[in-house]
Each structure stands twice: as C-alpha cells, then as structure tokens.
Steps between C-alpha positions, in 0.01 A plus 500: 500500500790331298447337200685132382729692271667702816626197619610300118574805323422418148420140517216437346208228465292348780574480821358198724529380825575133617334338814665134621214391731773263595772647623354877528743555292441819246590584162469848276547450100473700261565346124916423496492356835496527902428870619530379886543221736374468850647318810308271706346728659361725227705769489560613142832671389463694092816422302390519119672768486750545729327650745390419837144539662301341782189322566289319657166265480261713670117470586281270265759294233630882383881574500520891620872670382591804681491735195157419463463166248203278593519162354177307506579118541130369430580188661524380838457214717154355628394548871502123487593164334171469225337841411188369376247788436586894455239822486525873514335715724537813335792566757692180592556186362339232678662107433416175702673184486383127514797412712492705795072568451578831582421852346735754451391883467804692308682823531337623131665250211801396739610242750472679785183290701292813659248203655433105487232343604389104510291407166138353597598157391794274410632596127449831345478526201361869332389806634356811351343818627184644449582856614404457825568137639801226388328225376735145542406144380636196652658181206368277821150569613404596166374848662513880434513681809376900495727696779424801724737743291849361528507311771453129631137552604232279260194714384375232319554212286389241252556235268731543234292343143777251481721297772828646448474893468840645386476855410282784586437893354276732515388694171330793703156367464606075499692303691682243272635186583665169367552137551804312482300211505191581230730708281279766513437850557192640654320817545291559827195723540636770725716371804284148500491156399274565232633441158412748211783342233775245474722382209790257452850649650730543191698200634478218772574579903401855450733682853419864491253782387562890505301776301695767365186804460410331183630114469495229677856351568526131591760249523595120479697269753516310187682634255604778711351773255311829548179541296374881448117429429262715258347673785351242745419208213698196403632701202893515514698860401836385596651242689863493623734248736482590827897634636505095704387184467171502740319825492222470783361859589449821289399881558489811372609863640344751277824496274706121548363167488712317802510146555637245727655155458493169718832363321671784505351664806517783402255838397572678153369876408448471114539835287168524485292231345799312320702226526812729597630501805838442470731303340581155655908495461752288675214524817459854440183660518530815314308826413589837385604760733252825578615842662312737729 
C-alpha cells in the first residue's frame, strides 16, 4: 500500500483529517495548511502538492483513496436526535437514544445501523453487556431490563436502587450502574438488584459508565467531564472534558473508549482512554490519518 509521503513528497508533520458534520464537508491538514477539500458531496480532490487524486467517503465514517490511503474519521452522526446510552458487544457498537426510544445495533464502531429495535420503555438511558445478553435501563421507569441476546425481547427485569438509572456496565463478574438522581454509583451482585457496593459519583448527574478491562470509566452531564476510576472504587486516576458539552453514554471496544453526546449529537472514538479525539477547529473535528 502507499504511504502519506507518496502523495506530499517531503512534507512533513502530522497529517489529520477534518469532518463538518454540517455541511459534510471534508478537510485533510497536515501542519502548514489544507491538504484537500471536498465538494458537497464528499468527493475529495489531493492538491498539497500539486497533484491530483480521488476519493471518496466509503463504508463506516472512513475516506478510501484509490492508491490505497484509509483515513479513519472517528466521528459520525447518531442514528437519532439524543444518543443517550452506548455499549460494546465485542463486535458492534450498540447506542440507543431517548428521543426516538429506539435501539440501534451498529456495523462494528460505525454508523451504519445493522438492526433497531423499540427500547422496553420510554427514555433510555445506559446499556451494557454481559457477554451474552444487552442489558438497557430506562431514566423513566426507574428499571433495568435484562434482554434475550441483542434483541427487543425482556428476559427479565428489576428495580434499579435509585429512581433515575443513567448508566450501565458490566465488569465481567458485576453489573454497575448509576443515578443521575442519587449521584451515585452502584455495584450489583451478579446480573440482579442486589447491591454489593456503592460510593458517591466523582461529580453530580453522573450520565455514563464503561469498564475498560481494568477501570471503571464514568462521566458527568454536569460538568461534562470523564472520570477514569481506580479500578471500580470512587478513587479518581484521571479525569478529562468530555470532546461536547453533554456527554450522556460511554463504552469501551477492547482498545478506544467511545462516547456519545446529546448537544452535539454526535458519537466520538477516543485514542484509547484519553481525552483526544480530535481537535475542535473552526467546526472541525479532527484526527490523524492511518494507512493500510
């Protein structure tokens, strides 16, 4: 495959690519300025250095150029108006959304929507998965609902330990949830409603809980900030803002934290567990570029 330097010669630096959720719009930079510029429509033409080459945005938010340049965009639209809750099942992302009380199956970590299905009550708010079945919680009924696998059928369901149940994991022994309205975070015994632990969410209206292997990840409606947890304890190893203004739904895929925002409506992949996504500039959302 080609490397970046085929097509800029002896530019150096790093390269990134520019989404405008906006206009669809896209932008290539590298560090002295604008490496292309699409049309309307997507279509990308290279002129950094005086060459031509085409492209295209192809399956899943990734830009494919015939000589063989992926760019990863690691940002695309929700499958509705207010993602609200996001887990991984090992293979495809799963979101739902408060708005349309609907939940969306992915094509892996992209927009593509393999499956939807109606949520068991009125306002999703978390999911997680236990390696078997999605488990999804509802902001309304103040209930955590166990699924058949992926899918809209209702195993089983209880009580969440507080009335407004925001975010959900699964630790591969615990399922983990929070409370927007209790500020807490609790840990269940098994798949259940009993409680084994709970401690105070590192700040008020706690939105989102993911575990990463070895920490728990949370985050805050209010201040719109990620906490990465000491393991599963109230114990904060770093905290960072979240890329907009109301993060309500976190998960992890093995390598990338991901999370979604209601103001912004929009999901963000995270290089791995950090704050970095991109690079919010004049409404560009920007991350480096990676070859195949």
């Amino acid at each position: 495959m080609s490397n970046l330097s085929d097509f800029v010669g002896a530019a150096g630096g790093e390269f990134y690519i520019g989404l405008n959720d906006q206009s669809g719009l896209i932008k290539v930079f590298d560090g002295d300025g604008v490496a292309f510029v699409s049309d309307a429509e997507g279509e990308l033409t290279y002129s950094l250095d005086g060459s031509t080459l085409a492209g295209s945005v192809g399956k899943g938010g990734y830009i494919e150029f015939t000589s063989g340049l992926w760019v990863d965009v690691r940002s695309f639209s929700r499958p509705s108006t207010n993602p609200s809750g996001l887990t991984f099942d090992g293979t495809n992302l799963i979101s739902c959304d408060y708005n349309s009380d609907t939940i969306y199956v992915h094509d892996g970590v992209s927009s593509t929507i393999l499956n939807s299905f109606s949520s068991p009550s009125t306002f999703p708010y978390g999911l997680a998965f236990d390696g078997t079945n999605l488990i999804s919680c509802d902001y309304n009924s103040g209930t955590i609902y166990v699924h058949d696998g992926v899918s809209s059928t209702i195993l089983n369901s209880f009580a969440s330990p507080s009335t407004n149940p925001t975010g959900l994991t699964f630790d591969g022994t615990n399922l983990i949830s929070c409370d927007y309205n209790s500020d807490t975070i609790y840990v269940h015994d098994g798949v259940s409603s009993t409680i084994l632990n709970s401690f105070s969410s590192p700040s008020t209206n706690p939105s989102g809980l993911t575990f990463d292997g070895t920490n728990l990840i949370s985050c805050n409606y209010n201040p719109g900030t990620i906490y990465v947890h000491d393991g599963v304890s109230s114990t904060i190893l770093n905290s960072f803002s979240s890329p907009s203004t109301f993060p309500y739904g976190l998960a992890f895929d093995g390598t990338n934290l991901i999370s979604c925002d209601a103001s912004s409506d929009t999901i963000y992949v995270h290089d791995g567990t950090t704050q970095q996504v991109y690079a919010l500039t004049q409404n560009f959302l920007l991350t480096k570029l990676e070859t195949v």
